[in-house]
N, C-alpha and C positions, 0 to 999 in steps of 0.2 A: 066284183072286186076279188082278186084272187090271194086268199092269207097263207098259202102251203105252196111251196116250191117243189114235186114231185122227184126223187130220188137224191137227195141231199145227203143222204149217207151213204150211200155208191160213189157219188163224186167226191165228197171229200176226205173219202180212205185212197182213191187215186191219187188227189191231190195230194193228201198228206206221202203219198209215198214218191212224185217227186221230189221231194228235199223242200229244206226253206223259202230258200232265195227263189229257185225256177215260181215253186208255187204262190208266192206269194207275187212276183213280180206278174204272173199269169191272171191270180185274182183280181190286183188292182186293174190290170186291162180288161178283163170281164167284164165288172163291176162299171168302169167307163164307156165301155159298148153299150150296156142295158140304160146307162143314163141318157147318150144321145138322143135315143127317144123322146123325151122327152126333152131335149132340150131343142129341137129341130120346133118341134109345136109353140115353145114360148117364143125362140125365136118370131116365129108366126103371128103371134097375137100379141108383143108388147107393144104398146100404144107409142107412136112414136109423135113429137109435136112438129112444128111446122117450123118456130125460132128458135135461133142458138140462144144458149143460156146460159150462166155463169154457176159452174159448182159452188158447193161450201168453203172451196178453198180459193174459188175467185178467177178461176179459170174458163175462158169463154168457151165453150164445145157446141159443135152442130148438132139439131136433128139426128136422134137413131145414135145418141154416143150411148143411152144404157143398154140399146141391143149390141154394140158394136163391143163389150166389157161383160157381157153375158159369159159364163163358162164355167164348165164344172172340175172343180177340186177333188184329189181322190188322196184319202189318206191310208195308211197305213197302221196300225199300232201291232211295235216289233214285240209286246208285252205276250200280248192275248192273241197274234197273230189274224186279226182281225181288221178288214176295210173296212172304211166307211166313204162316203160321198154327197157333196154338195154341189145345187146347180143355185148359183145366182150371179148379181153382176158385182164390178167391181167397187169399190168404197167410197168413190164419186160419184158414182149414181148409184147411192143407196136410195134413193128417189123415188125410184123405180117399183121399189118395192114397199119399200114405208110409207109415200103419200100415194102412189095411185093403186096398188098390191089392194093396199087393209086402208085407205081413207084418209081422212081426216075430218074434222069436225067441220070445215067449210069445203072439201074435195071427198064426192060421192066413189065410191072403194069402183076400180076396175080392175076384176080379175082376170090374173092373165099366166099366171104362173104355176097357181095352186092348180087351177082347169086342166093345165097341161101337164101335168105330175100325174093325175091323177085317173087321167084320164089314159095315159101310158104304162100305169104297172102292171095290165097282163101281159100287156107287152114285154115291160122288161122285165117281166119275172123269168118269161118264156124264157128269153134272149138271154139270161143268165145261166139255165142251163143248158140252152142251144150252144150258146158261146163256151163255157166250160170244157162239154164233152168235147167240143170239134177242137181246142184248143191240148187238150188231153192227150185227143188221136194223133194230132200233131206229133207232141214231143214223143209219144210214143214210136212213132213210124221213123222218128230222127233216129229215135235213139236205138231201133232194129235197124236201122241202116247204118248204125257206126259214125255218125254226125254229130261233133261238140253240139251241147247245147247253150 
């Protein structure tokens, strides 16, 4: 499991000397490239059932509707200039992850989501500064070239 990001204060004195907006709008894309990763793998392993079922709120859905609501949120805080990001499904199938994720007292826990996080962040740690730097060179080359950004 990898705790250290390798050159983190090289990149984000770059970053920081894009300007606000470029950088930040760059990090949140970053930061949702490195999630894909895993999100490609829960895809893969959520348990899908075989009948449609009625949500909490009474609404019939087929088979594979908590994979089909799967998807990762990237937020922003314009405070501290700081991402952050979430992979889960959406609020009709919190199901998903509340009874078959962590259990219940009569439904034995299948995991399927925490495996797949988890089993992705050297990946996406990589992918964070892979994606960075090349995304850097980028704006860099635009903007030797004379190209709005």
């Amino acid at each position: 499991m990898a705790t250290q990001l390798e050159g983190v204060a090289e990149l984000t004195g770059q970053l920081t000397e894009l300007g606000a907006r470029l950088a930040a709008r760059e990090l949140r894309g970053t930061v949702k490239a490195a999630l894909q990763k895993a999100e490609h793998r829960a895809r893969s392993r959520i348990p899908i059932g075989n009948e449609p079922h009625k949500t909490y709120r009474g609404r019939l859905v087929s088979p594979g509707y908590a994979v089909s609501t799967l998807h990762i949120e990237v937020k922003l805080n314009k405070r501290t200039g700081t991402v952050s990001a979430s992979l889960g499904v959406g609020r009709e199938a919190f199901y998903a992850v509340q009874f078959i994720e962590l259990g219940t007292s009569k439904i034995q826990a299948n995991p399927w989501l925490r495996p797949s996080f988890e089993e992705s962040e050297d990946e996406m740690l990589r992918t964070i500064g892979d994606e960075m730097r090349a995304r850097i060179d980028k704006i860099e080359k635009r903007r030797a070239a004379g190209k709005r950004l």
